[in-house]
C-alpha positions in Angstrom: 28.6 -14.0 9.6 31.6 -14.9 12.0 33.7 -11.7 10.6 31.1 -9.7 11.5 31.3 -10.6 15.2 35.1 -10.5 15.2 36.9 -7.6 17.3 39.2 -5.9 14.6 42.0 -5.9 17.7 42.5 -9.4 18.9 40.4 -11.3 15.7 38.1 -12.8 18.6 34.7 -13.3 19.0 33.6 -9.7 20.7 33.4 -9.5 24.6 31.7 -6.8 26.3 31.3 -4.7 23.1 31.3 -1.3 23.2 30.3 1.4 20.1 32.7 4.2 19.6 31.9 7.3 18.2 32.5 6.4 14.5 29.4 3.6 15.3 32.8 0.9 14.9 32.7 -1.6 18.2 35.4 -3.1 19.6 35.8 -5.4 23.0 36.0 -3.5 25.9 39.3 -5.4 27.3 40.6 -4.3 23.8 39.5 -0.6 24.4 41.5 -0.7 27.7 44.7 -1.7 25.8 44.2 1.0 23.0 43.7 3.7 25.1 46.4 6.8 25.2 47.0 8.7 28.1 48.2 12.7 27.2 48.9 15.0 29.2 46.6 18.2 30.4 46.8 20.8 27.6 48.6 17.5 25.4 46.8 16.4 21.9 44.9 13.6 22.3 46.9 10.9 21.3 50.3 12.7 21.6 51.4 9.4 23.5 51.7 7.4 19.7 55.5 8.2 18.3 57.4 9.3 21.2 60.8 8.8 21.5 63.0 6.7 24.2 62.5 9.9 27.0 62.0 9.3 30.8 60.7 6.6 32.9 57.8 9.1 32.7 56.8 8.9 29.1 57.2 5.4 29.4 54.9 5.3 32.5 52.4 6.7 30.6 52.6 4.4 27.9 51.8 1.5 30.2 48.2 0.3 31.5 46.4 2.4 34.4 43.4 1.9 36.7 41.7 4.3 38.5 38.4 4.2 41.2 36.1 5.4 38.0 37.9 4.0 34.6 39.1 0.8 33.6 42.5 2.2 32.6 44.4 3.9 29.6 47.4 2.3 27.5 49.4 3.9 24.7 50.7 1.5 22.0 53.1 1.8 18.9 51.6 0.2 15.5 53.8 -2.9 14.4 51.7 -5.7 14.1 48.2 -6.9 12.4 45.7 -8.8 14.2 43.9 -11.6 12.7 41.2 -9.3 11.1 44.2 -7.3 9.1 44.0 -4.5 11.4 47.1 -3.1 13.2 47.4 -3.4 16.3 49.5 -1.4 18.8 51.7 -4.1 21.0 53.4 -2.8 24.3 56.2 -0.5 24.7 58.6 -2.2 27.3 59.2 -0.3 30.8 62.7 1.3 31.0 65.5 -1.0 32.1 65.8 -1.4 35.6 62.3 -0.5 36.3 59.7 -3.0 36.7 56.2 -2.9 35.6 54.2 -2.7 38.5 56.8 0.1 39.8 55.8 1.8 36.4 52.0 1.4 36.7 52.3 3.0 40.0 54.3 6.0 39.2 51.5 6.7 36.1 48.3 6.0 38.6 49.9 8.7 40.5 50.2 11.4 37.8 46.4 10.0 36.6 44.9 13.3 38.0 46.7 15.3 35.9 46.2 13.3 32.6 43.5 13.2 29.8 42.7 9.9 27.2 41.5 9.5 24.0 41.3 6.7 22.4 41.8 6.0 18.3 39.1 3.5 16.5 41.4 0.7 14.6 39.6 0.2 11.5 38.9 4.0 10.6 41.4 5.5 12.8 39.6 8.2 14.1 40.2 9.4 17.3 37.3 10.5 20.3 38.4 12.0 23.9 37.4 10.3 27.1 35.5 12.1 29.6 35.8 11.6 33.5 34.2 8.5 33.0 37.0 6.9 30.8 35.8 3.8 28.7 32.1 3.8 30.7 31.1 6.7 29.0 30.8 4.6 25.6 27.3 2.2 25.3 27.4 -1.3 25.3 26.5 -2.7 22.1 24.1 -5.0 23.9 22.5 -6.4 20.8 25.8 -7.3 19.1 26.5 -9.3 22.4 23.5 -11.3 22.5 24.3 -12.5 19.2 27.5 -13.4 19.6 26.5 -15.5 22.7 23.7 -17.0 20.7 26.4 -17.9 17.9 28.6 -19.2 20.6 25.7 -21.3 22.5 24.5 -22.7 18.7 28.9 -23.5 17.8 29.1 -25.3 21.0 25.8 -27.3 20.3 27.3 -29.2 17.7 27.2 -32.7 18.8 30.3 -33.9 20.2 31.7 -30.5 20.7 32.7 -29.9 24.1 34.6 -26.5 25.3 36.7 -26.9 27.9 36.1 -24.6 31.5 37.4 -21.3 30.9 40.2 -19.9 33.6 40.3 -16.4 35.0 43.6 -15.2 33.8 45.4 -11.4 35.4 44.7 -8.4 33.0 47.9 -6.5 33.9 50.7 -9.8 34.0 53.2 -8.8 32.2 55.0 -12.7 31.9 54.1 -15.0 29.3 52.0 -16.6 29.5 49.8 -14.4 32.3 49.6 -15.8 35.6 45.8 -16.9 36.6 43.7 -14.2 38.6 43.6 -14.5 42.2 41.1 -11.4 43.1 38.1 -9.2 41.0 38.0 -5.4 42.0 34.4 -5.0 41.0 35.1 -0.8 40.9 37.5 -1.5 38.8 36.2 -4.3 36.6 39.8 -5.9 36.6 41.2 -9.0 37.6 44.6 -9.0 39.4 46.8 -12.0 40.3 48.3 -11.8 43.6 51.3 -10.1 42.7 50.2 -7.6 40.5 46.9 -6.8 43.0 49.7 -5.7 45.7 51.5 -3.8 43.4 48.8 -2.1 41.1 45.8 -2.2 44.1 47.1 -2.0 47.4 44.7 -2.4 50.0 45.0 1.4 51.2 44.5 5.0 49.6 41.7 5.5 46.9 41.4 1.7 46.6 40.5 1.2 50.2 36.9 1.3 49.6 37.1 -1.2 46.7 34.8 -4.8 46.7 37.2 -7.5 46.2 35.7 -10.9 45.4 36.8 -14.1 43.7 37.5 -14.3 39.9 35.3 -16.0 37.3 36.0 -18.0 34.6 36.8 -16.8 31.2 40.1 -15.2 30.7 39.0 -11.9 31.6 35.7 -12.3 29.4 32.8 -11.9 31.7 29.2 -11.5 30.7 27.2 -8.4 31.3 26.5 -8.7 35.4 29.3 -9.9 36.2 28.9 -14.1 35.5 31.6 -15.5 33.2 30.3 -17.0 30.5 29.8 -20.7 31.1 31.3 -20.1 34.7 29.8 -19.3 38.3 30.2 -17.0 40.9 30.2 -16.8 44.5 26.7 -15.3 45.6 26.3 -11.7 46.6 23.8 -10.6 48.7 21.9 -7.1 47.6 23.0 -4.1 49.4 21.8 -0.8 49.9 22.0 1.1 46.7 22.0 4.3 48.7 24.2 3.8 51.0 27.2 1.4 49.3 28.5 -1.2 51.8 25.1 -1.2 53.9 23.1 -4.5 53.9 19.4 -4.3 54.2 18.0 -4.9 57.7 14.4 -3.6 58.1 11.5 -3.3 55.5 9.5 -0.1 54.9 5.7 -1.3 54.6 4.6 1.9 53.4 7.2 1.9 50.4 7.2 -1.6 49.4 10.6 -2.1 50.1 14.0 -3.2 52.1 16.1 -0.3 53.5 19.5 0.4 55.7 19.2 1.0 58.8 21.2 4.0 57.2 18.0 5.2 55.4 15.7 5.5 59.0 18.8 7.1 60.5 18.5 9.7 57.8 14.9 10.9 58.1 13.7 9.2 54.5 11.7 6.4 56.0 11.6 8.0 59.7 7.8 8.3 59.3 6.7 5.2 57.8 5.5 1.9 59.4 9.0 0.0 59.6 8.7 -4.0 60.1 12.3 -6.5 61.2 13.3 -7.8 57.7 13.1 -11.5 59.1 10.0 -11.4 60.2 8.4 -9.8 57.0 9.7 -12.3 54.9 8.5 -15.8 57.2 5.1 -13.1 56.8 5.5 -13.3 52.9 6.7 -16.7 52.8 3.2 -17.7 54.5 1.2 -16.1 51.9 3.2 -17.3 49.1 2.4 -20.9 50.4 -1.2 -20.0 50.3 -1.4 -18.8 46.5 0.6 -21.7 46.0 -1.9 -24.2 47.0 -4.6 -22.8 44.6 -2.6 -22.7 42.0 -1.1 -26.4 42.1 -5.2 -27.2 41.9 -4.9 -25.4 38.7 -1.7 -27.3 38.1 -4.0 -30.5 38.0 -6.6 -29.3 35.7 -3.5 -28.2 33.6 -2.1 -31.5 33.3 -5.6 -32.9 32.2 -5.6 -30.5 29.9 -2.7 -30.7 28.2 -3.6 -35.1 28.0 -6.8 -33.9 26.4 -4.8 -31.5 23.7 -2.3 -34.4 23.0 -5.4 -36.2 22.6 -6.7 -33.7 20.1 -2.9 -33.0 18.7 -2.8 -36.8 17.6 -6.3 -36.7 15.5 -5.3 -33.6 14.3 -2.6 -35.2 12.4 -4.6 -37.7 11.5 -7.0 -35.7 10.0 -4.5 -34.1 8.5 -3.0 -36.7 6.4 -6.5 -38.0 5.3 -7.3 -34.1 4.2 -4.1 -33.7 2.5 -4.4 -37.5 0.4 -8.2 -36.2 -0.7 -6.8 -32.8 -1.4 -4.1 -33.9 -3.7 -6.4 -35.9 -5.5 -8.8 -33.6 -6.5 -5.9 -31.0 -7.5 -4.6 -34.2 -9.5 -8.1 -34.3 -11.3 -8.0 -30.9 -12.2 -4.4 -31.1 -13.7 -5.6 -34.1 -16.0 -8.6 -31.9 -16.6 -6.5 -28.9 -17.5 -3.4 -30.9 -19.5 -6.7 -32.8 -21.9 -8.0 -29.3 -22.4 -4.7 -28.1 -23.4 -4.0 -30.6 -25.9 -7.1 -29.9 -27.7 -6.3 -26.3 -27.5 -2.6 -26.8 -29.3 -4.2 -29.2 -31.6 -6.6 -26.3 -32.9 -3.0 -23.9 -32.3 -1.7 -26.3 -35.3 -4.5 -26.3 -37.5 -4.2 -22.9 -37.9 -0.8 -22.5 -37.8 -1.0 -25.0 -40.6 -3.9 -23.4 -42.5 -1.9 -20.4 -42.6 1.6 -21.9 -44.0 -0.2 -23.4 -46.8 -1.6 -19.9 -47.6 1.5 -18.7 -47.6 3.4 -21.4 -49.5 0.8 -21.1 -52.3 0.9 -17.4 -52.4 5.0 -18.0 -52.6 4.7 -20.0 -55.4 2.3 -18.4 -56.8 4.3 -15.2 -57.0 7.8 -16.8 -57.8 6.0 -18.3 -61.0 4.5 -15.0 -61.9 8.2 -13.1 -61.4 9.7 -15.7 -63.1 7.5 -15.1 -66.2 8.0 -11.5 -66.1 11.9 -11.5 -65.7 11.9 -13.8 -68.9 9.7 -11.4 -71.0 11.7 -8.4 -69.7 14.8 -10.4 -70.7 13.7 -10.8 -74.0 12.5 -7.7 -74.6 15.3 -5.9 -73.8 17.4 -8.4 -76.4 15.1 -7.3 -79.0 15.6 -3.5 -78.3 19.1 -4.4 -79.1 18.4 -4.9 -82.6 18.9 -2.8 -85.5 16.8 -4.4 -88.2 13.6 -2.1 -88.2 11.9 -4.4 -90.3 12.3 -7.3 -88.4 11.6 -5.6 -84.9 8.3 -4.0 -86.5 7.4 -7.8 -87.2 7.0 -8.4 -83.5 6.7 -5.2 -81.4 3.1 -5.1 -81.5 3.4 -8.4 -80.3 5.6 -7.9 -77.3 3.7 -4.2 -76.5 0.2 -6.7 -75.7 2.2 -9.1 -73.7 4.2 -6.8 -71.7 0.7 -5.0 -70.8 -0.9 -8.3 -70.5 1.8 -9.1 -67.8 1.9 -6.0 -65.9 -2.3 -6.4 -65.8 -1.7 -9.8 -64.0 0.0 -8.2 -61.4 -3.4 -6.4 -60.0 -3.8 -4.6 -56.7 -3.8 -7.0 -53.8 -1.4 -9.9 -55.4 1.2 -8.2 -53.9 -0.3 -7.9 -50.4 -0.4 -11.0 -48.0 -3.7 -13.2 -47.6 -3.0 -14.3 -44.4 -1.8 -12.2 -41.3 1.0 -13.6 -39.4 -1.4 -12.7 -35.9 -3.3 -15.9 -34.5 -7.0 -14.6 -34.4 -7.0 -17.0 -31.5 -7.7 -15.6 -27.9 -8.2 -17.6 -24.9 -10.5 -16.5 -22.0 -8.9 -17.8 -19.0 -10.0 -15.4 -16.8 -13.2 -17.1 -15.7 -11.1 -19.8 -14.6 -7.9 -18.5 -13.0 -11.0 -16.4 -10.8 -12.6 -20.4 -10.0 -9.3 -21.7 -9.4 -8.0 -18.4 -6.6 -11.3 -18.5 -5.1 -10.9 -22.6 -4.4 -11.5 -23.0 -0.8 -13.2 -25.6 1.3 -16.1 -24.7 1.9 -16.2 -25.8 5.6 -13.9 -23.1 6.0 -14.5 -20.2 7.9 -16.3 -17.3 5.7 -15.1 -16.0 3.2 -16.0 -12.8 1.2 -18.4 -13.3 -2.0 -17.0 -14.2 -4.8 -17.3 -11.8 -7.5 -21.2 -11.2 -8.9 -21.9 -12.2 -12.8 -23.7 -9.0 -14.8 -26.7 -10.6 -16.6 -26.0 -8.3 -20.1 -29.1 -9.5 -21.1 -31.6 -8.1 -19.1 -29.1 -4.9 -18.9 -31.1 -1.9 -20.2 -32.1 2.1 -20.8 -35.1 4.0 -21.3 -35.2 7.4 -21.9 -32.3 8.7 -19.1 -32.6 5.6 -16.6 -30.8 2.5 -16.5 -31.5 -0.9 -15.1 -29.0 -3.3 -13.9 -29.3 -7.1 -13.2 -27.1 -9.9 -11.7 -26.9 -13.2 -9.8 -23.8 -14.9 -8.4 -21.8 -17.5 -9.7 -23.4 -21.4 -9.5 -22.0 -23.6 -6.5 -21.2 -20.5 -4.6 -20.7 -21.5 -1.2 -20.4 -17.7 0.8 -23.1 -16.3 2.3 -23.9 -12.6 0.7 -25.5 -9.9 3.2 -26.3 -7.6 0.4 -24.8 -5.5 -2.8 -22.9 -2.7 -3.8 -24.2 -0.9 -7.1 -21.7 1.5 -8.5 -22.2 4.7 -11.6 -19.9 6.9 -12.8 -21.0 10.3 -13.2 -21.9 10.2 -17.4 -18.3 11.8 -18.1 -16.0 9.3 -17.1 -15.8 11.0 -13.5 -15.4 8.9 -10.5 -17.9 5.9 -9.7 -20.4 6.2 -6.6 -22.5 4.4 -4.5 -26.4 4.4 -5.9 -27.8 1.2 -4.4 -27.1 -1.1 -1.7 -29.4 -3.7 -0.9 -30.2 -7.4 -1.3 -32.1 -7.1 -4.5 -30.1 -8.4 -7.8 -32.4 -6.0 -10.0 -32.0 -2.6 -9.7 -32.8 0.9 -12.0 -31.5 4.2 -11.5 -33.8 7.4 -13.1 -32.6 10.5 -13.3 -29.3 10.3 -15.5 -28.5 12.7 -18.2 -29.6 11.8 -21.4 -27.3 10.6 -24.4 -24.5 10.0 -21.9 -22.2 6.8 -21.3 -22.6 6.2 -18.0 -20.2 3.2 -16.1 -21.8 1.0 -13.7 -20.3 -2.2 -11.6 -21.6 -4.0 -8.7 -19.8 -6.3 -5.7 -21.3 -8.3 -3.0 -20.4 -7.9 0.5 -21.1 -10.7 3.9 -20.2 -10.1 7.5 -16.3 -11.2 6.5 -16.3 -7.8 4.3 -16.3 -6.6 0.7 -15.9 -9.1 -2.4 -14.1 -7.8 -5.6 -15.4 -5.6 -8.4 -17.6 -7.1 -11.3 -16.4 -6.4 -14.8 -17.9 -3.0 -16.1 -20.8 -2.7 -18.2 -21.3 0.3 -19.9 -25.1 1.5 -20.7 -25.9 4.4 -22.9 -29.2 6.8 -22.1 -31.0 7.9 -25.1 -30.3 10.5 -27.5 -34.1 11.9 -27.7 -36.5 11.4 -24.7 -40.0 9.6 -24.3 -42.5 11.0 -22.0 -45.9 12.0 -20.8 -47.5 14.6 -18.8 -47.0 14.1 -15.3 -50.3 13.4 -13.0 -49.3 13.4 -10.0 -47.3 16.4 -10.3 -50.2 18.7 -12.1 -51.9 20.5 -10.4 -55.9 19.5 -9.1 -57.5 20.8 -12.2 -55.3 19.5 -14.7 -57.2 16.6 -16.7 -55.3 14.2 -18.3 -56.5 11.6 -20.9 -54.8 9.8 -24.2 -52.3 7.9 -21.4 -51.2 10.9 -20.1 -50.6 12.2 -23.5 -53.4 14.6 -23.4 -54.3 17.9 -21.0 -56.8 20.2 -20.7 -58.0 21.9 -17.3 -61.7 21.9 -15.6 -61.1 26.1 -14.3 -61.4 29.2 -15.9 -58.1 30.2 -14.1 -54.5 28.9 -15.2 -53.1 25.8 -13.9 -49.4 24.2 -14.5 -48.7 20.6 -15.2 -45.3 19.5 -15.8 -43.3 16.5 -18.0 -42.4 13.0 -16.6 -38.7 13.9 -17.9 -36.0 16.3 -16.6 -32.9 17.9 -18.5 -29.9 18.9 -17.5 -27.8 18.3 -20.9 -28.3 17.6 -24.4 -30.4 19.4 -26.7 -34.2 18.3 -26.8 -37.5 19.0 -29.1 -40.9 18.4 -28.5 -44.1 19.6 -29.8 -47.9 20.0 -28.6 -50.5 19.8 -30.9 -53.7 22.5 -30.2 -56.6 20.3 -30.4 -59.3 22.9 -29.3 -59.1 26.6 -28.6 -62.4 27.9 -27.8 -62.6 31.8 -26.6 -58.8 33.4 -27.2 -57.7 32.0 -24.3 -53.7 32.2 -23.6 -52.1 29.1 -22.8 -48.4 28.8 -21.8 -45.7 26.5 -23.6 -41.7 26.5 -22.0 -40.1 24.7 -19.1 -40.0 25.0 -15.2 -38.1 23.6 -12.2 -40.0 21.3 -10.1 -40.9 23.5 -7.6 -42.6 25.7 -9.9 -46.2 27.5 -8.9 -48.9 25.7 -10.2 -51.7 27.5 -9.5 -51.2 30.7 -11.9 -49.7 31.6 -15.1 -46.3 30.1 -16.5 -43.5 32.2 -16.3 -44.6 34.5 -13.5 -42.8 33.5 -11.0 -38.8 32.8 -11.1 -39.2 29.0 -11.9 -40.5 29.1 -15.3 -39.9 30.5 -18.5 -42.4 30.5 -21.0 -44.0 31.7 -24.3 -47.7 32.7 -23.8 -49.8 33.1 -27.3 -53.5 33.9 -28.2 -54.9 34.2 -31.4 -52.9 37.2 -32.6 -48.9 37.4 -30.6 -47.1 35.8 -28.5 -44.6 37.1 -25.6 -41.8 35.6 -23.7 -42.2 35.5 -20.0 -40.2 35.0 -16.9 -40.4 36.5 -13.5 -43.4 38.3 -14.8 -41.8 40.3 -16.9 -43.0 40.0 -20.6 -41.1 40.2 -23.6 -40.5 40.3 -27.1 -43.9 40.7 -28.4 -44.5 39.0 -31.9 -46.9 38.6 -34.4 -48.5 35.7 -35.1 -50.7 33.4 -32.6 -52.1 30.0 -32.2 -56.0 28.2 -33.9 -56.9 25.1 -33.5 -54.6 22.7 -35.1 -51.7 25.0 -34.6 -48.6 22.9 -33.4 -46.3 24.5 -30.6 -42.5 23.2 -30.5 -40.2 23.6 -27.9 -36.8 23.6 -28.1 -34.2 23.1 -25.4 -30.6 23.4 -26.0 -28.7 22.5 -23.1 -25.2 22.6 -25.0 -25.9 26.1 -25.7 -27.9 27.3 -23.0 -30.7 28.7 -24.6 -34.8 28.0 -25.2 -36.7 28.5 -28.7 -40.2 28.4 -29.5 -41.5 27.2 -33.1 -45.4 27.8 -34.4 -46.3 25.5 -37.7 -42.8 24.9 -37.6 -41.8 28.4 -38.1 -39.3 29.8 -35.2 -41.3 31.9 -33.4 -39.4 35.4 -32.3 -35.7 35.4 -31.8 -34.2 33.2 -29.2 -36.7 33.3 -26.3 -34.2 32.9 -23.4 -30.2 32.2 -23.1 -28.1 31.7 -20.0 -30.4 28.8 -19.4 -28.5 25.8 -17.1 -30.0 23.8 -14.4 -32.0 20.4 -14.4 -35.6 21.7 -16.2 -38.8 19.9 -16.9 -41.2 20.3 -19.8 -44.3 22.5 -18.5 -47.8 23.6 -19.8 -50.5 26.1 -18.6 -53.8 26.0 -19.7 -57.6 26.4 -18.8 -60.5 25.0 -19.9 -60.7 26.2 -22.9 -57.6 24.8 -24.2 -57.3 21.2 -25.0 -53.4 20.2 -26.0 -51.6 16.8 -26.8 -47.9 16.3 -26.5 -45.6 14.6 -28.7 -42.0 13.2 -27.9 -39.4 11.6 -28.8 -38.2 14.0 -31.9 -35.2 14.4 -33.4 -34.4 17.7 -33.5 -35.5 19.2 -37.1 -33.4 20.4 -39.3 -35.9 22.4 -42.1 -37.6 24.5 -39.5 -38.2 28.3 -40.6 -36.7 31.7 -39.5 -38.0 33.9 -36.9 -40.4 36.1 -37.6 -39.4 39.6 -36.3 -41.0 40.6 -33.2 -42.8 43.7 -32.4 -42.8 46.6 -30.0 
């Protein structure tokens, strides 16, 4: 990391970085001496590759200081520094001319001068506003590391660096005389001899703050302290009014001001106290606070004896938690390495097992190939002959034997008995879940564990579905309640249908025959535990029910476990299925066990908001066949339809067909199809329905499949 914090102009560690426009840094003492002063209306950097002109050019080429910047330099490439990167050294002042005569003839053509300044790794170059070098950012985060690398270099033990010395930035002798004075304007340390040639006392400089140098070669740290050095203490002055020390205190502002500021009007109105005396007034109340908190100071120090106190049992603890900790871990590796040899002994049975199958079915084959290449052998030889005679002698011989040998090869000898897949597959799931949920247990709370589906006691009836399960034994969480989760039947997303502390649960309602998804997860006050695997539960195909009591209407009279319904009024009344639709195709017949008086009951379905009270199919919630004795019509919204021929007796059986898949609704007498399809366009969730009076008795049977032999419609009427 030390190249990193290297200035690519001297190959030190950086001082005062600052970050030029091509995001490069370099140290700002370096910037001064890689500055180039041009001319007004000059291109920036026209300084580099002049020739040997006037005491002018070469006046320029030299190091300058004004009130605002910390100067300009022009140098000529010719050497590397220690990172590799060139580095302009210093064109010599004319001869006869000395250096501080030639600093002073370029600080007085400054005005009428412009700088850039060209980057020395990428060598692009960036113009320098009025502001000179200040106008760049410190890089204030590459100089806190590089003093952090410093302070850890010089903590090595037995290193000791030696006090830095202050040494003049614009010396031209070798080596540089030390520094003498710090213009803090300027940020520039002068010997004596080069501060009253370079930054006389008089002019633009007159105003200047000249103080002692700090340690550090010219390397100061950001405020103004040399790094591992000290300074001479400055008092804080007015930051208003420069030069002007504070000498009153504004009470109304919070704060010290010149005696400049009342002068001016800024504080003229506000309560205005001596300076002295509000600070013995300050001190005073400092003292106070300070006496209750060096009574906190003493509870502090108890304190902190009773933490060591607890620090010291803590690690006691510790190492006694730790030794019981390793040996239980150590139990379960001895636990887990015996189970794995058992497991790679069984591994090398079959592994075993299967070789010899192989070997046998190997040899096996090489004998029978070895047998057949010997016949073929001969036979071919005896092709060969030409004695007919002799080869009639034994053909028929050889014809059996070849087709004797090509019999023994029958279908499967050539086909492995053994697969080269281990039908072996080990269920370490259950325990990889033990072993990440291993905790102690005086712990703070964790989430539940994940819950254990009781497939067993997992079941449907008709298009419900109950679910059941319990949480794994020596289960140590506390669990607030569960999560049941169902897909939608189609493989759609899963929602929430129960949540609750129960572990038993059933869910009516579903479609039937559909595959519906269901998983469940237990939840505390620490939050929500993982999934549990997925069972999946199928609804059934066809569907059991009964007439529905509570949902009949007053009159309806049910008997034969709901199976039966007749009705005590002369009037029509509805009663409606214990089952709903909303897919699949579903048959179910009612069987007409008295029919007294041409009465004119209804067969079809409804929604389950349906009227009860009159008719099915007369209002918009039913649709319906009605039949006597002699025809039948459709109905729905009161409007009647498709008459046809043929009615209902005693012992006449009515089937209903719904079709979901299709949309539509049939109706079957004596298992003849009764009028063409009765209604299409038929989707929604439907139930079975019946109207009746009293002179109709009917009972309903369910759970059909859908038959296959019934008749063709009869052709309905006008």
């Amino acid at each position: 990391m030390e190249e990193e914090l290297k200035c690519p102009v001297c190959g030190s560690l950086f001082r005062e970085p600052i970050i030029l426009p091509c995001s490069h840094n370099v140290c700002l003492p370096c910037a001064r001496t890689i500055a180039v002063q041009t001319p007004d209306g000059g291109a920036a950097g026209g300084g580099l590759g002049g020739g040997a002109g006037a005491g002018g050019d070469h006046a320029d080429k030299l190091s300058l200081y004004s009130e605002t910047d910390s100067g300009y330099g022009s140098y000529t490439p010719s050497l590397k520094s220690p990172n590799g990167v060139r580095v302009l050294p210093m064109v010599p002042a004319p001869p006869g001319s000395s250096a501080a005569a030639a600093r002073g003839a370029a600080c007085s053509s400054l005005s009428s001068s412009s700088s850039s300044i060209t980057c020395p790794q990428c060598h692009r170059s960036a113009s320098l506003d009025h502001r000179g070098l200040r106008g760049f950012q410190r890089n204030r985060l590459l100089e806190a590391i590089v003093q952090r690398y410093q302070q850890g270099r010089g903590a090595a033990p037995g290193a000791s660096a030696p006090a830095p010395v202050a040494i003049c930035q614009l010396c031209d002798r070798t080596p540089p005389e030390p520094a003498a004075t710090l213009c803090e304007q300027c940020d520039v340390l002068y010997c004596a001899a080069c501060q009253l040639k370079c930054h006389p006392s008089r002019g633009p400089f007159a105003k200047h703050r000249l103080g002692a140098p700090s340690g550090g070669g010219g390397c100061r740290s950001p405020g103004g302290a040399a790094a591992g050095g000290s300074t001479t203490r400055k008092f804080p002055t007015c930051p208003e009014h420069e030069m002007e020390n504070y000498s009153m205190y504004c009470v109304s502002c919070r704060t010290p001001v010149c005696y400049l500021c009342l002068e001016e009007g800024r504080h003229g109105k506000h309560e205005v106290k001596p300076l002295g005396a509000m600070w013995k007034q300050h001190k005073a109340q400092l003292s106070q606070a300070l006496n209750g908190v060096s009574d906190k100071a003493k509870e502090a120090k108890e304190f902190l004896v009773q933490l060591k106190n607890i620090l010291q049992q803590i690690q006691e603890n510790g190492l006694d938690y730790e030794a019981c900790l390793v040996a239980q871990c150590d139990a379960l590796v001895d636990a887990l390495t015996r189970q794995k040899a058992k497991l790679l002994t069984k591994v090398t049975k079959e592994r075993e097992h299967k070789m010899k199958m192989v070997w046998d079915q190997i040899n096996h084959c090489t004998l029978k190939l070895r047998q057949s290449t010997g016949l073929m052998e001969y036979c071919l030889e005896v092709i060969k002959e030409n004695d007919a005679s002799g080869f009639l002698q034994i053909s028929d011989a050889l014809i059996k034997r070849v087709q004797v040998s090509q019999e023994q090869w029958v279908k499967g000898a050539l086909e492995p008995k053994v697969s080269a897949e281990f039908d072996l597959t080990l269920d370490s799931e259950p325990l990889l879940q033990a072993i990440h949920q291993l905790d102690f247990i005086q712990m703070k709370c964790r989430v539940p564990p994940v819950p254990l589906l009781q497939l067993e006691k997992c079941c449907t009836r008709n298009n419900s579905v109950t679910l059941a399960w319990r949480m794994p034994p020596f289960t140590h969480s506390p669990v607030d309640g569960y999560i049941l989760e169902l897909d939608d039947g189609d493989g759609g997303q899963f929602r929430e249908v129960y949540v609750g502390k129960e572990t038993l649960c059933t869910i009516d309602g579903l479609h039937f025959n559909s595959t519906y998804n269901a998983r469940v997860k237990a939840f505390n006050s620490s939050g929500v535990g993982p999934y549990s695997k997925t069972v999946v539960l199928q609804t059934s195909d066809v569907a059991w029910f009964t007439f529905d009591p509570n949902s009949g209407h007053r009159d309806i009279i049910l008997s034969n476990d709901n199976q039966t319904a007749t009705c005590s009024s002369y009037d029509d009344r509805v009663v409606l299925g214990t089952a709903a639709f909303s897919k699949g195709v579903h048959y179910w017949e009612l069987h007409v066990d008295r029919y007294d008086n041409h009465p004119d009951p209804a067969f079809g379905v409804a929604r389950a908001s349906v009227v009860k009270d009159m008719m099915l199919g007369k209002d918009d919630k039913a649709w319906a066949m009605y039949v006597d004795n002699n025809r039948s019509w459709f109905m729905h919204c009161n409007s009647h339809t498709n008459r046809t021929e043929g009615g209902v007796c005693k012992g006449a059986t009515v089937g209903v067909l719904l079709d979901l898949n299709k949309h539509t609704l049939t109706f079957f007498i004596n298992g003849q199809q009764q009028g063409p399809t009765a209604f299409s366009h038929v989707d929604g969730v439907f139930m079975p329905a019946l109207s009746l009076n009293r002179n109709v008795q009917v009972t309903l049977h369910t759970g059909l499949e859908v038959p296959t032999n019934l008749g063709r419609p009869k052709l309905s009427g006008n």
